[in-house]
PDB file of N, H, CA, C and O in Angstrom:
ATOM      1  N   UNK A   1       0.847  -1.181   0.000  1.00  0.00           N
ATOM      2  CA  UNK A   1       0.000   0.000   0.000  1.00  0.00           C
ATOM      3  C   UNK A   1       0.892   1.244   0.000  1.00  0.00           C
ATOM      4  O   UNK A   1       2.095   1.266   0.256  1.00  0.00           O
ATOM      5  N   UNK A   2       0.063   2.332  -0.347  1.00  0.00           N
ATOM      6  H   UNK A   2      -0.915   2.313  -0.555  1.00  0.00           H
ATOM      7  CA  UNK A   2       1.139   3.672  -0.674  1.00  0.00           C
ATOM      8  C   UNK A   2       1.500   3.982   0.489  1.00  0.00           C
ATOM      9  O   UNK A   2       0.886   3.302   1.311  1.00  0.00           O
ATOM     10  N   UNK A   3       2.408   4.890   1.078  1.00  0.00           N
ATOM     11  H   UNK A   3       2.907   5.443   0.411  1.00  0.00           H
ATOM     12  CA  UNK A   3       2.386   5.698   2.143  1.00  0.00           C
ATOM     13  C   UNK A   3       1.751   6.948   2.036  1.00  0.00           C
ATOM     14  O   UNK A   3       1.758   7.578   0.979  1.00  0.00           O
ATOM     15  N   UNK A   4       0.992   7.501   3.451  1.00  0.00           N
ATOM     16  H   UNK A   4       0.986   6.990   4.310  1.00  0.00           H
ATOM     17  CA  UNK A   4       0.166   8.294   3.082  1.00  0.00           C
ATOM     18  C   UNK A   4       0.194   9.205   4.496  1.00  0.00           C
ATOM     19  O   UNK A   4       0.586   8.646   5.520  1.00  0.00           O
ATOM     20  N   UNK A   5      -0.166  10.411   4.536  1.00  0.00           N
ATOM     21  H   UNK A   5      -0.485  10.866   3.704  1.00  0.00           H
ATOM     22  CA  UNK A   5      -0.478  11.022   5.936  1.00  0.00           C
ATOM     23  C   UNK A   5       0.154  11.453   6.470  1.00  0.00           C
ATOM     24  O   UNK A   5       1.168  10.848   6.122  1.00  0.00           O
ATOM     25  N   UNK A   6       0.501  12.234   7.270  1.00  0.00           N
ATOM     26  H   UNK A   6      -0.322  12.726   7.552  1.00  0.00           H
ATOM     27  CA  UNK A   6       1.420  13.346   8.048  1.00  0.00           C
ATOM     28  C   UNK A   6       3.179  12.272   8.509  1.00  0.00           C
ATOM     29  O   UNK A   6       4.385  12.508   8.425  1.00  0.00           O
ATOM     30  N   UNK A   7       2.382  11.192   8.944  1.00  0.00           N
ATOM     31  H   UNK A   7       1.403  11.000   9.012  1.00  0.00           H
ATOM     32  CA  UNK A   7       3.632  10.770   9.526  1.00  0.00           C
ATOM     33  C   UNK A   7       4.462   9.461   8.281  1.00  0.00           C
ATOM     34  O   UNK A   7       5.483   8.832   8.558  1.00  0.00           O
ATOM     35  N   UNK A   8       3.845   9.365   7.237  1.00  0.00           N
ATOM     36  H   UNK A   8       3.016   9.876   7.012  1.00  0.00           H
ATOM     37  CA  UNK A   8       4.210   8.595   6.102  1.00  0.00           C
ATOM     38  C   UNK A   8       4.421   7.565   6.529  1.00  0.00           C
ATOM     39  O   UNK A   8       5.534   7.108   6.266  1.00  0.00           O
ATOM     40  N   UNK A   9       3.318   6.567   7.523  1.00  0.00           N
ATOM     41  H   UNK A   9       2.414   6.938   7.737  1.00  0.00           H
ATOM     42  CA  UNK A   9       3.239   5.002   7.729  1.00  0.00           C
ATOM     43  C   UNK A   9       2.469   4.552   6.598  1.00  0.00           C
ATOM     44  O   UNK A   9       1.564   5.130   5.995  1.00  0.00           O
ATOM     45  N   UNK A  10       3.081   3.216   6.383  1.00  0.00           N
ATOM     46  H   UNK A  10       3.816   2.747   6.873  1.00  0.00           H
ATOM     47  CA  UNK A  10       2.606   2.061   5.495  1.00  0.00           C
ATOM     48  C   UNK A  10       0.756   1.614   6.012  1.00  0.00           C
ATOM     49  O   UNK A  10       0.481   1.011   7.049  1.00  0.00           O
ATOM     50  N   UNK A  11      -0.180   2.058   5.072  1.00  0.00           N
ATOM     51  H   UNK A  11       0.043   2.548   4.229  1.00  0.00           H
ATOM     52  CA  UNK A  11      -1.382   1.270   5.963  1.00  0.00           C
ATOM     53  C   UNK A  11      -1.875  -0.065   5.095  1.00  0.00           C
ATOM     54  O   UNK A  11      -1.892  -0.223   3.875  1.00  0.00           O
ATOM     55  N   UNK A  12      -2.244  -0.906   6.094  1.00  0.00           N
ATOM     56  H   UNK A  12      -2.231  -0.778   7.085  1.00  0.00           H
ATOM     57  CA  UNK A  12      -2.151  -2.415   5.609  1.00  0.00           C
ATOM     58  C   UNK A  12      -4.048  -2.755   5.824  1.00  0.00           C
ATOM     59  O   UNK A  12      -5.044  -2.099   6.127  1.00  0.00           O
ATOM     60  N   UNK A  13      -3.831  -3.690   5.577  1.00  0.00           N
ATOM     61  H   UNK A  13      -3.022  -4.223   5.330  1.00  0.00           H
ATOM     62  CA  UNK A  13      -5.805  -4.377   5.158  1.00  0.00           C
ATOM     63  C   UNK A  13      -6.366  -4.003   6.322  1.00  0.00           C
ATOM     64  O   UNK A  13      -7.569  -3.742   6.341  1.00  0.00           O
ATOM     65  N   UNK A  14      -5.608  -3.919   7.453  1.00  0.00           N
ATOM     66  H   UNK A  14      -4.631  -4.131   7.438  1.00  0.00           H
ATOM     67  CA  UNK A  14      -6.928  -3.967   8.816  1.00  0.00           C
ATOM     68  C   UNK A  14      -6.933  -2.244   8.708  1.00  0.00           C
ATOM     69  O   UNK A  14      -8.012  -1.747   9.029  1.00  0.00           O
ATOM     70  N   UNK A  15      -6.069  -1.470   8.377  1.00  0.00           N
ATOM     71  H   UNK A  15      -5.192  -1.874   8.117  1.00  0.00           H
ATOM     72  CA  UNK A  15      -6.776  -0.094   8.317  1.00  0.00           C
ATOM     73  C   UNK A  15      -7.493   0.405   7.244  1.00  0.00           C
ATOM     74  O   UNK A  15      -8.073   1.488   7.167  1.00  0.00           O
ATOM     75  N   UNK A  16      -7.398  -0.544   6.361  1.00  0.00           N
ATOM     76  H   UNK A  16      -6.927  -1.424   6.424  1.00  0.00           H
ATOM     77  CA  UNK A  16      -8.505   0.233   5.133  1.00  0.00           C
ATOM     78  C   UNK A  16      -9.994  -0.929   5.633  1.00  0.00           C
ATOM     79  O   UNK A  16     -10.966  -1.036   4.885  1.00  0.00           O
ATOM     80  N   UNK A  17      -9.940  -1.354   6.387  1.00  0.00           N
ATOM     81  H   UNK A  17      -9.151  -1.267   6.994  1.00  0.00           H
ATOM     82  CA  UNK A  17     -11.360  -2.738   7.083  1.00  0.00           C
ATOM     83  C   UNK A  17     -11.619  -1.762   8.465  1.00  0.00           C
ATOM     84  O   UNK A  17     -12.789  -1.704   8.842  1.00  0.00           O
ATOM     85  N   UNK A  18     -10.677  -1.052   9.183  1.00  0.00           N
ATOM     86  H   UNK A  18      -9.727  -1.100   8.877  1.00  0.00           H
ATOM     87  CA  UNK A  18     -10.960   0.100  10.465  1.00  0.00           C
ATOM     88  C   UNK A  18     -11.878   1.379   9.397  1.00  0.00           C
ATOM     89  O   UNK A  18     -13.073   1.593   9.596  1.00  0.00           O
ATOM     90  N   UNK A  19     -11.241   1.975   8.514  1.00  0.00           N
ATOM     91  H   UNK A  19     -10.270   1.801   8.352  1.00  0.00           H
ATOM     92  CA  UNK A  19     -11.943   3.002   8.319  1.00  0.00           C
ATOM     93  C   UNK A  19     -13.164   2.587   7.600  1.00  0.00           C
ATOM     94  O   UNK A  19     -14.210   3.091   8.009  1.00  0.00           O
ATOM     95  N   UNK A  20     -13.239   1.686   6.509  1.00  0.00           N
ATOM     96  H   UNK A  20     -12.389   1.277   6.177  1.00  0.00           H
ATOM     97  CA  UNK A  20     -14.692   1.185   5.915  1.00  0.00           C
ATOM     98  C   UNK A  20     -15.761   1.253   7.174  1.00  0.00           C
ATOM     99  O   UNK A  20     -16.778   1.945   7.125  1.00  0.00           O
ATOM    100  N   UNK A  21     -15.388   0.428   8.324  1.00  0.00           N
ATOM    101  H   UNK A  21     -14.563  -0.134   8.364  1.00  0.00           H
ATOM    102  CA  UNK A  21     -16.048   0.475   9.155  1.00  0.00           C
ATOM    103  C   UNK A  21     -16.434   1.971   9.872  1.00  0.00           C
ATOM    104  O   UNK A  21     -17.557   2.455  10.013  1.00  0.00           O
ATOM    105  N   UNK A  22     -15.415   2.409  10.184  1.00  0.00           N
ATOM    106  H   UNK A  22     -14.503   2.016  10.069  1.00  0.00           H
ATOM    107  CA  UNK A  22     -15.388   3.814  10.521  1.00  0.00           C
ATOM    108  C   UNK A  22     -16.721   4.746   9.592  1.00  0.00           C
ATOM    109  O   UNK A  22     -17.880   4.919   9.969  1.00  0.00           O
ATOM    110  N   UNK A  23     -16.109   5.203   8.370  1.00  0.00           N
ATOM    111  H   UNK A  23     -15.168   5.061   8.064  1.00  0.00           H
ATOM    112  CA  UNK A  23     -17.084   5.530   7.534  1.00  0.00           C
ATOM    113  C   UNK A  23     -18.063   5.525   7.301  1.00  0.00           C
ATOM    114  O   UNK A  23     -18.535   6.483   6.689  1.00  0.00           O
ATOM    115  N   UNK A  24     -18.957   4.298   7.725  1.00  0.00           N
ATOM    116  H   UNK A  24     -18.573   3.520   8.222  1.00  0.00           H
ATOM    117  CA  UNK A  24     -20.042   3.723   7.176  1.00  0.00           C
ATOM    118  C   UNK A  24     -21.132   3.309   8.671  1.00  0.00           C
ATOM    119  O   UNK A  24     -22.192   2.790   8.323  1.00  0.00           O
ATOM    120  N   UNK A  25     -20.995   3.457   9.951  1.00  0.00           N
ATOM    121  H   UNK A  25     -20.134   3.879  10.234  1.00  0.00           H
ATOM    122  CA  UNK A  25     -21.031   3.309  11.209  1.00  0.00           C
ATOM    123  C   UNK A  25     -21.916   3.911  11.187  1.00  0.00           C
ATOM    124  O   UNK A  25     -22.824   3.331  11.783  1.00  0.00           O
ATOM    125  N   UNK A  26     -22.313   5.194  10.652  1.00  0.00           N
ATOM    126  H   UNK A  26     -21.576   5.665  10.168  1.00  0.00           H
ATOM    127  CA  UNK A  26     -23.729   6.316  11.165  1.00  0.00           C
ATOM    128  C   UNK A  26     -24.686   6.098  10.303  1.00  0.00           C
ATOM    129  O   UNK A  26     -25.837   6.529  10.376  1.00  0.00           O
ATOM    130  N   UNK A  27     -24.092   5.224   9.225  1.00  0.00           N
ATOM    131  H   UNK A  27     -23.157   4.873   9.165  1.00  0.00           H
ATOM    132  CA  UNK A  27     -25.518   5.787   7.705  1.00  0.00           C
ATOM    133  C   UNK A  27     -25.982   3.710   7.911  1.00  0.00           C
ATOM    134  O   UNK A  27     -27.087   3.368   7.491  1.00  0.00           O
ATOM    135  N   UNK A  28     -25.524   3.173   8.220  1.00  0.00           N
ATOM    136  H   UNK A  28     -24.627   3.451   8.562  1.00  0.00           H
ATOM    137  CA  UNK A  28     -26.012   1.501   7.757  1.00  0.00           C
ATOM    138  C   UNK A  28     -26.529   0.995   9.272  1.00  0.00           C
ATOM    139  O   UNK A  28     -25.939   1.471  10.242  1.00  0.00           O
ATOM    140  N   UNK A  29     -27.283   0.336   9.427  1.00  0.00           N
ATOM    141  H   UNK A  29     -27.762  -0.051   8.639  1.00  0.00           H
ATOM    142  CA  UNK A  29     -27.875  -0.733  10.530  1.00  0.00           C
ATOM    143  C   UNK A  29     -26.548  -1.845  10.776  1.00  0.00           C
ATOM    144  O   UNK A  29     -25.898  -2.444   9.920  1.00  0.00           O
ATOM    145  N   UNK A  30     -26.445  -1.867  11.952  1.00  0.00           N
ATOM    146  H   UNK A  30     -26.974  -1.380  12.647  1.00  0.00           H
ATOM    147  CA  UNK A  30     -25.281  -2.357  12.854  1.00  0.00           C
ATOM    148  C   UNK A  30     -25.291  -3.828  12.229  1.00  0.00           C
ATOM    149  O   UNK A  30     -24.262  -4.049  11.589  1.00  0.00           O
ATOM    150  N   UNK A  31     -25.992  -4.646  12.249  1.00  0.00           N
ATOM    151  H   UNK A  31     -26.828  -4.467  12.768  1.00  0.00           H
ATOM    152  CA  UNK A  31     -26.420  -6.300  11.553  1.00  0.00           C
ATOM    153  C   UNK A  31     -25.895  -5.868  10.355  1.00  0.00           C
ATOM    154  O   UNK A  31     -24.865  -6.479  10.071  1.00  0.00           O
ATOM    155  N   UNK A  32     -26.395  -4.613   9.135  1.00  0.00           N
ATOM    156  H   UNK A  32     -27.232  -4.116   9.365  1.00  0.00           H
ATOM    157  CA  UNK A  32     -25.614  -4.645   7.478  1.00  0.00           C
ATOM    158  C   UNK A  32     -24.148  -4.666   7.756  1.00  0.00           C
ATOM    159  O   UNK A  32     -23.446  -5.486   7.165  1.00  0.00           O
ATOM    160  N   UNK A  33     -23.627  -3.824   8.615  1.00  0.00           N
ATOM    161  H   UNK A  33     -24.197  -3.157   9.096  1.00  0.00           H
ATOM    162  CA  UNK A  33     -22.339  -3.536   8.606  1.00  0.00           C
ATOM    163  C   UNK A  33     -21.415  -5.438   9.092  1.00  0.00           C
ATOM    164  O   UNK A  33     -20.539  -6.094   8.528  1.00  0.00           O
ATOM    165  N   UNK A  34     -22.164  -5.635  10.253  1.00  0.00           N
ATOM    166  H   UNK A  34     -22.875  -5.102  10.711  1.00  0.00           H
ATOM    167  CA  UNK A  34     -21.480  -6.935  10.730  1.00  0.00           C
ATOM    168  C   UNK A  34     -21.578  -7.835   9.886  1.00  0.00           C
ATOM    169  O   UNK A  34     -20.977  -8.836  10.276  1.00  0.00           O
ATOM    170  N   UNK A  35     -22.237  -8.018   8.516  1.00  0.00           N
ATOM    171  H   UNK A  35     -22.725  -7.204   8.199  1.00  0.00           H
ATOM    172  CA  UNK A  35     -22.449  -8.672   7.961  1.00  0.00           C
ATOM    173  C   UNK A  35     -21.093  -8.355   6.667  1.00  0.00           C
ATOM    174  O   UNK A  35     -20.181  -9.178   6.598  1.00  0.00           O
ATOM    175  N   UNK A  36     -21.095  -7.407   5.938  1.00  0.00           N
ATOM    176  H   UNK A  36     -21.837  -6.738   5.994  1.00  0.00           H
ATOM    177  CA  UNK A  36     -20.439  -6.690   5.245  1.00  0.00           C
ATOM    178  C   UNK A  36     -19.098  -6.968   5.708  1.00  0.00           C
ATOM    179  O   UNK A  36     -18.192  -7.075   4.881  1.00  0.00           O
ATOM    180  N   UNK A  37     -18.882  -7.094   6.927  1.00  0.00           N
ATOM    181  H   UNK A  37     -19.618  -7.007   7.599  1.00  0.00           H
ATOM    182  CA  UNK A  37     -17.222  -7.110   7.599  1.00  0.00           C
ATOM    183  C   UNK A  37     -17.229  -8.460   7.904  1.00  0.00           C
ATOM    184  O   UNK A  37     -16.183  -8.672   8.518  1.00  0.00           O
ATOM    185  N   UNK A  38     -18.100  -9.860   7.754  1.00  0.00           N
ATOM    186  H   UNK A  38     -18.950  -9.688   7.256  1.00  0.00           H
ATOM    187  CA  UNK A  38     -17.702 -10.972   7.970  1.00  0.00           C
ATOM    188  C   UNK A  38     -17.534 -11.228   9.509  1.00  0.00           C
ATOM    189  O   UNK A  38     -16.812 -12.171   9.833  1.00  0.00           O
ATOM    190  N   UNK A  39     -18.207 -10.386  10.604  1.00  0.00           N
ATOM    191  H   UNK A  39     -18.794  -9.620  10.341  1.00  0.00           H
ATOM    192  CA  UNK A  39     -18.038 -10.203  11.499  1.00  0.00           C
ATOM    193  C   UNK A  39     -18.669 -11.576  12.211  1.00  0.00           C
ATOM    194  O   UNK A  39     -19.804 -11.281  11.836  1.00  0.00           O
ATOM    195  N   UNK A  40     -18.829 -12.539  12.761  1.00  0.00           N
ATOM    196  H   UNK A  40     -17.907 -12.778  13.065  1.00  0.00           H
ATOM    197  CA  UNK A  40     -19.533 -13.409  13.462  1.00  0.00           C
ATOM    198  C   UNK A  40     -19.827 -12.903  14.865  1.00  0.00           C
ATOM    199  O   UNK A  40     -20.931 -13.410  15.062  1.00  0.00           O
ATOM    200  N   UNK A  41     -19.498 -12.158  16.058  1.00  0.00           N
ATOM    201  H   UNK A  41     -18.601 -11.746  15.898  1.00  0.00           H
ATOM    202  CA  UNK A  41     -19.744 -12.135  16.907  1.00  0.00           C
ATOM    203  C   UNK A  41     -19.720 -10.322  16.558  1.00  0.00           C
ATOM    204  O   UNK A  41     -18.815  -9.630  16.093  1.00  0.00           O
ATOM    205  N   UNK A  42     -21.499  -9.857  17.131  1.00  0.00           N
ATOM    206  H   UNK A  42     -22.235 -10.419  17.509  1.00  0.00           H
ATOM    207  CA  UNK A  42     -21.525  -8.848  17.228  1.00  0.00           C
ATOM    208  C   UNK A  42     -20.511  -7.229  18.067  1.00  0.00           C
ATOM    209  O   UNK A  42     -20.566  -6.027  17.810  1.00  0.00           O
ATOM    210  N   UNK A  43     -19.771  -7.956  18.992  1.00  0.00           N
ATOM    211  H   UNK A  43     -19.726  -8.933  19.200  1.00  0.00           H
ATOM    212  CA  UNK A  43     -19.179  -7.616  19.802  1.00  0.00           C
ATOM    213  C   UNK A  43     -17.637  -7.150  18.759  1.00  0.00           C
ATOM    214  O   UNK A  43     -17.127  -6.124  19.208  1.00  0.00           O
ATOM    215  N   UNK A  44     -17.052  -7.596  17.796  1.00  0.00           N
ATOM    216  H   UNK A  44     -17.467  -8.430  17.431  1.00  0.00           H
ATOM    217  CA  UNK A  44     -16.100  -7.866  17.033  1.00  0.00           C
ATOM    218  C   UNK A  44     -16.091  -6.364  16.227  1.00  0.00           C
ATOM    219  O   UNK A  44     -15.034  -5.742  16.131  1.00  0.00           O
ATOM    220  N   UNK A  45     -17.575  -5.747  15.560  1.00  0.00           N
ATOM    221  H   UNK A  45     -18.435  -6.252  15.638  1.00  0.00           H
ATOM    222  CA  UNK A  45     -18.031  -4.818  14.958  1.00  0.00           C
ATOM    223  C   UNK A  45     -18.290  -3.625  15.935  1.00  0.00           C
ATOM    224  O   UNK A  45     -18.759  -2.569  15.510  1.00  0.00           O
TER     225      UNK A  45
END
């Protein structure tokens, strides 16, 4: 992945899977999202 952002760290799959989640947290129903992220235990999401 590119480097990006003030401090020019490498971001890897779990931060582009943190911000999807991030992003998308206010506009989708908590079950679409856990579903969408492969989440099995609600607690995980």
């Amino acid at each position: 992945m590119p480097k990006s952002g003030k401090d020019s760290r490498w971001y890897g799959f779990h931060d582009l899977r943190r911000e999807f989640a991030t992003v998308n947290a206010a506009s989708m129903y908590l079950f679409e999202l856990q579903a969408l992220m492969h989440h099995q235990a609600l607690e995980k999401t």
